[in-house]
C-alpha positions in Angstrom: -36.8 -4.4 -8.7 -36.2 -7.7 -7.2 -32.4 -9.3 -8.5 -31.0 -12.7 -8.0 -27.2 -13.4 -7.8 -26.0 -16.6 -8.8 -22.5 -18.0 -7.6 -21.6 -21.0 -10.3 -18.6 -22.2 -7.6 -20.0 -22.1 -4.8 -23.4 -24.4 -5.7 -21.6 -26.4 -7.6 -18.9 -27.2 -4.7 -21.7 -27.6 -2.1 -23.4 -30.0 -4.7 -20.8 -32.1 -4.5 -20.2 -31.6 -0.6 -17.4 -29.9 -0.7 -17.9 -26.1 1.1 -16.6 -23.3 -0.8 -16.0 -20.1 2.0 -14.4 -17.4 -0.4 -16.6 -15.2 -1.5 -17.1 -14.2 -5.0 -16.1 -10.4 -5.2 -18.2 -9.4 -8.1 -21.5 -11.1 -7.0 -20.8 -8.7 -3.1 -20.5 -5.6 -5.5 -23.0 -6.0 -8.1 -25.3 -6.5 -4.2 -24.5 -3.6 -3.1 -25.2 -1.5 -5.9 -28.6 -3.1 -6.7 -29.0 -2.0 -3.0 -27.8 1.4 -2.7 -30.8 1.6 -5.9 -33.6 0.5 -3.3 -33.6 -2.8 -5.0 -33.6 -6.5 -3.3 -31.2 -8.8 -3.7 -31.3 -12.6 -2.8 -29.6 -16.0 -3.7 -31.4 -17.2 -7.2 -33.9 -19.2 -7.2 -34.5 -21.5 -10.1 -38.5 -21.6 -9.0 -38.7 -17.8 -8.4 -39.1 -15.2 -10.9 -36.7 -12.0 -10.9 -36.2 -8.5 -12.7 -32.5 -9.3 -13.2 -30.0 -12.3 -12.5 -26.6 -12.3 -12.6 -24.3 -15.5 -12.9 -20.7 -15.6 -11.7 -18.0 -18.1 -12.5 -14.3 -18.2 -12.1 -13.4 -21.5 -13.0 -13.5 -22.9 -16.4 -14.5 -26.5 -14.9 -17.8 -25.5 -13.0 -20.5 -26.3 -14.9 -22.9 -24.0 -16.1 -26.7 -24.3 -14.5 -29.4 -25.6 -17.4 -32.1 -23.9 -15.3 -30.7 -20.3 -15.0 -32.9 -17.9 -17.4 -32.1 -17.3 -21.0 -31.7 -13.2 -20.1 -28.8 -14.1 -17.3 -26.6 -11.9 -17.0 -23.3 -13.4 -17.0 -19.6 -12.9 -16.3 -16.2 -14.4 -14.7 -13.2 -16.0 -16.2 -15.0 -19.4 -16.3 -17.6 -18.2 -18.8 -15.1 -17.1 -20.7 -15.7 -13.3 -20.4 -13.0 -11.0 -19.8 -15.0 -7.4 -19.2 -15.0 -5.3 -16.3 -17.6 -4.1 -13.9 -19.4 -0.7 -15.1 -17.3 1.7 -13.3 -20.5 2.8 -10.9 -20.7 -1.0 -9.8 -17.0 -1.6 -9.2 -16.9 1.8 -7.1 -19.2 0.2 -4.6 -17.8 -1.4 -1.0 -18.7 -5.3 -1.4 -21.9 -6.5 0.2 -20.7 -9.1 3.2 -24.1 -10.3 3.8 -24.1 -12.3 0.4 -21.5 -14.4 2.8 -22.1 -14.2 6.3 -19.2 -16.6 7.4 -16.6 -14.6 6.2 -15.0 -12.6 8.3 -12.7 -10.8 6.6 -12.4 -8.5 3.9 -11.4 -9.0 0.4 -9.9 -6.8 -2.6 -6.6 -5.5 -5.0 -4.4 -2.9 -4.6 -3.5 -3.7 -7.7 -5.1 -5.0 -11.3 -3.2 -6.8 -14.0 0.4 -8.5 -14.4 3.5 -7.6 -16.6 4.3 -10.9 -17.0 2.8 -13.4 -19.9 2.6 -16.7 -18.7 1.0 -19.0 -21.4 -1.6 -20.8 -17.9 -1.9 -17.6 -16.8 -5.3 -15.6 -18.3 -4.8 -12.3 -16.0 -3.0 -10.5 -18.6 -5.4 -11.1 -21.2 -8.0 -10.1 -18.4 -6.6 -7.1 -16.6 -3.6 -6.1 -18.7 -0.3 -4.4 -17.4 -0.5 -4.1 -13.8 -1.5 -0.6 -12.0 -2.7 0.7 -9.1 -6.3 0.1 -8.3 -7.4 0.8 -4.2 -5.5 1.7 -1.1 -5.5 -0.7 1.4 -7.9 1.3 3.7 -10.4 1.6 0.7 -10.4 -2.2 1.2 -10.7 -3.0 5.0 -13.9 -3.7 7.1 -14.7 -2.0 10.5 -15.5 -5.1 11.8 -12.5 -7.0 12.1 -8.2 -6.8 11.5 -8.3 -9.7 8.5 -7.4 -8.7 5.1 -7.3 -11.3 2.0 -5.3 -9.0 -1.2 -6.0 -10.7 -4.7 -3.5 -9.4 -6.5 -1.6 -11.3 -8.9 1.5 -9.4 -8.6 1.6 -6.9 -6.0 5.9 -6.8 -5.9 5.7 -5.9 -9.8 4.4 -2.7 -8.8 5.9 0.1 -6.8 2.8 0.8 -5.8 1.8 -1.9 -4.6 5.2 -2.8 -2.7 4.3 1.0 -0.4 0.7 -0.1 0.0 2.1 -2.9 1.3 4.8 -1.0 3.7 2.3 1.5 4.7 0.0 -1.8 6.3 3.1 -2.5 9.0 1.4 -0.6 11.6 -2.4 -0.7 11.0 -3.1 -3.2 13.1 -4.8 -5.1 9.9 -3.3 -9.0 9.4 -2.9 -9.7 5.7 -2.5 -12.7 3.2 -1.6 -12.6 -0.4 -3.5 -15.5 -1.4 -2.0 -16.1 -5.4 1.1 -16.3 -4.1 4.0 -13.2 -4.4 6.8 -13.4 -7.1 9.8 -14.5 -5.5 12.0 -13.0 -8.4 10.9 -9.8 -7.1 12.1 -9.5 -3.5 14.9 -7.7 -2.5 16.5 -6.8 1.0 14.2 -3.8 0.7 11.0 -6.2 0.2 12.1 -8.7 2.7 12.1 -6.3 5.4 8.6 -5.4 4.5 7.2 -8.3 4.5 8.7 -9.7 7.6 7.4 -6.4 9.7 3.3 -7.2 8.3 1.0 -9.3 10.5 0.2 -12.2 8.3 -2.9 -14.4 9.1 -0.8 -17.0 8.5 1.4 -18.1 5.7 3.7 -15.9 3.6 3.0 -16.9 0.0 5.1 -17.9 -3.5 4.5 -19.9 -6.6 7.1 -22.0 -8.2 5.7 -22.8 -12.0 9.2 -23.3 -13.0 12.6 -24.5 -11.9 13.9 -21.2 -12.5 12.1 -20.2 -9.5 13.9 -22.7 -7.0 16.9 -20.5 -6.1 14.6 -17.4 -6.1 12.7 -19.0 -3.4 15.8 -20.2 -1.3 17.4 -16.7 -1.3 14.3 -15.4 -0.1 13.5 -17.6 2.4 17.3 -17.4 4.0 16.6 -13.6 3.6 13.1 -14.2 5.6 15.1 -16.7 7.6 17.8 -13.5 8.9 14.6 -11.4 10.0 13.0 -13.8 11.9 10.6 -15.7 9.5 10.9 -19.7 9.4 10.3 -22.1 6.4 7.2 -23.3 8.1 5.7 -20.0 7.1 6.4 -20.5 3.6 3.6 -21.6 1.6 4.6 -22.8 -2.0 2.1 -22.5 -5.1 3.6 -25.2 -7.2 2.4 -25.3 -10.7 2.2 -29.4 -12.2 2.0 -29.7 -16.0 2.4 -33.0 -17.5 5.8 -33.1 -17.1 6.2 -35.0 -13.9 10.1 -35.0 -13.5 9.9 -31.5 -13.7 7.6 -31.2 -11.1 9.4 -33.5 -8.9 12.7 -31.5 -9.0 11.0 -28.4 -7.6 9.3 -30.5 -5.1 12.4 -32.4 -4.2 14.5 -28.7 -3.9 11.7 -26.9 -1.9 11.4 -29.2 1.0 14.9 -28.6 1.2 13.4 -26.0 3.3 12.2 -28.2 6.2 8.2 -26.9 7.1 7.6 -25.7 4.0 4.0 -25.8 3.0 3.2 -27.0 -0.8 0.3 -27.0 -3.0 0.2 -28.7 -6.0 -2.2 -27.4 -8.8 -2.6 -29.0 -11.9 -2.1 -26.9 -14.9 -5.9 -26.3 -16.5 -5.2 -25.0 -20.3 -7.0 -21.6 -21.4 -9.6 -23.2 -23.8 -11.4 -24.6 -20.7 -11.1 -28.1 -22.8 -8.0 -29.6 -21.7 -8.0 -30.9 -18.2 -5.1 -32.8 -16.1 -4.3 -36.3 -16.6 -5.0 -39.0 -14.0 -1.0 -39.0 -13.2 -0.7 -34.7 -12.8 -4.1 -35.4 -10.4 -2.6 -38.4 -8.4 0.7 -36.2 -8.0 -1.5 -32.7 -7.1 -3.9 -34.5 -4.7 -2.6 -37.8 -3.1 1.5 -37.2 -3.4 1.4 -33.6 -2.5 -1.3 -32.3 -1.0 -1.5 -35.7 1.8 2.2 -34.8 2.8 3.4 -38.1 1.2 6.1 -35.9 -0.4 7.8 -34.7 2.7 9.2 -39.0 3.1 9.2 -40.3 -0.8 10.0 -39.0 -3.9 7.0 -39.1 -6.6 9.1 -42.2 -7.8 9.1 -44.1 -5.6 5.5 -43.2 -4.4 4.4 -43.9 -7.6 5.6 -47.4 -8.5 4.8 -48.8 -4.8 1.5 -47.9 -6.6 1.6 -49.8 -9.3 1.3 -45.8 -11.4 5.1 -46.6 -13.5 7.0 -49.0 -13.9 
């Protein structure tokens, strides 16, 4: 049988010149199934005719192709579908090929979150969390690099041993949703200070409850050796502005500090960020204007409030 896959991200990133390198975990699995079968497996075509096609899409804002065949097989949070692999695909080791610049692996430990956060679609998607792989289920022979998934990998004893059990494998890690700083204890703090990280230790901060759980773990970081500019800070930006301002204003508190403003994309894939939550995410935040000005003052030297 000859199969396409079909990553909705990626083209539609490249389209508009922008390179997307992470690769999309499903399309690498559903690959090396198809494979394992005897069956080829290539990049769709939209002039090319194939057995079976498969379209992945995480996010709700790429748009969908017009060319892809009416029999596509589809999937992803951005399509709005919530199902899981068939449990002979998702058993498979991912297919690197699909992506040959990546060089490192990818994967869970764990599946799900406890927590119900109304921008958050993972419980809806995955459920309570639980364990899913070990770490060495995940790794590639090929190099040390290892990028975990999860969505909330301290929520879970499980996950928090995996996690202990990677301090001397010789494997460099990131956590690239960003860990739960609620969660972190002495205990967890001396964890995650003894991993190799390939670079940045990871949080979010949706809410200003958050702030102080962030500042008493990076003083308890700080005591074992790890310095704010290893922090990196997932900061969520609704349409309240002053809101997102404070945590801003608290957080680089902690001199170094990395922050990423995202604007908050609602669930029905309809609503999208305003021009003011965009202007705050991608000019104020993400250019470093917000390490010298507040968002105030940045925005009426703009002419954005008055």
């Amino acid at each position: 049988m000859r199969i396409a896959v079909h990553d909705a991200d990626m083209e539609h990133l490249n389209t508009r010149r922008r390179q997307k390198t992470f690769p999309n975990y499903a399309l690498m699995k559903i690959s090396a199934y198809h494979k394992s079968l005897g069956n080829t497996v290539e990049w769709w075509d939209k002039s090319k005719d194939y057995d079976l096609v498969y379209s992945s899409k995480v996010f709700s804002f790429t748009p969908e192709n017009p060319y892809l065949p009416a029999d596509v097989i589809k999937g992803g949070t951005g399509y709005g579908i919530f199902s899981d692999l068939p449990p002979e695909i998702d058993e498979m080791f991912p297919d690197y090929s699909l992506y040959p610049d990546c060089d490192y692996a990818i994967g869970y430990i764990t599946r799900g979150c406890p927590n119900h956060c109304r921008w958050c679609v993972v419980p809806r998607k995955e459920g309570a969390i639980k364990p899913y792989r070990t770490w060495e289920q995940l790794v590639r022979p090929d190099n040390d690099k290892l990028v975990l998934m999860d969505n909330n990998i301290l929520a879970c004893e499980y996950g928090i041993k995996q996690l202990e059990s990677l301090i001397d494998s010789g494997y460099r890690i990131d956590l690239n949703q960003g860990m739960d700083a609620r969660l972190v204890t002495g205990e967890i703090a001396e964890i995650l200070s003894k991993l190799k990280w390939i670079k940045y230790l990871r949080f979010s901060c949706d809410t200003t409850a958050q702030i102080e759980h962030i500042q008493k773990t990076a003083e308890m970081l700080g005591k074992r050796g790890i310095k704010p500019y290893r922090l990196f800070v997932y900061l969520l930006v609704t349409e309240d502005l002053d809101n997102a301002e404070y945590r801003v204003e608290q957080l680089k508190k902690l001199r170094g500090i990395t922050i990423y403003a995202q604007a908050e994309r609602k669930l029905d894939g309809e609503s999208k960020p305003n021009a003011l939550q965009k202007e705050f995410c991608q000019r104020y935040v993400y250019s470093g204007k917000f390490r010298s000005v507040s968002w105030n003052e940045y925005a009426k030297e703009r002419g954005l409030i008055t």
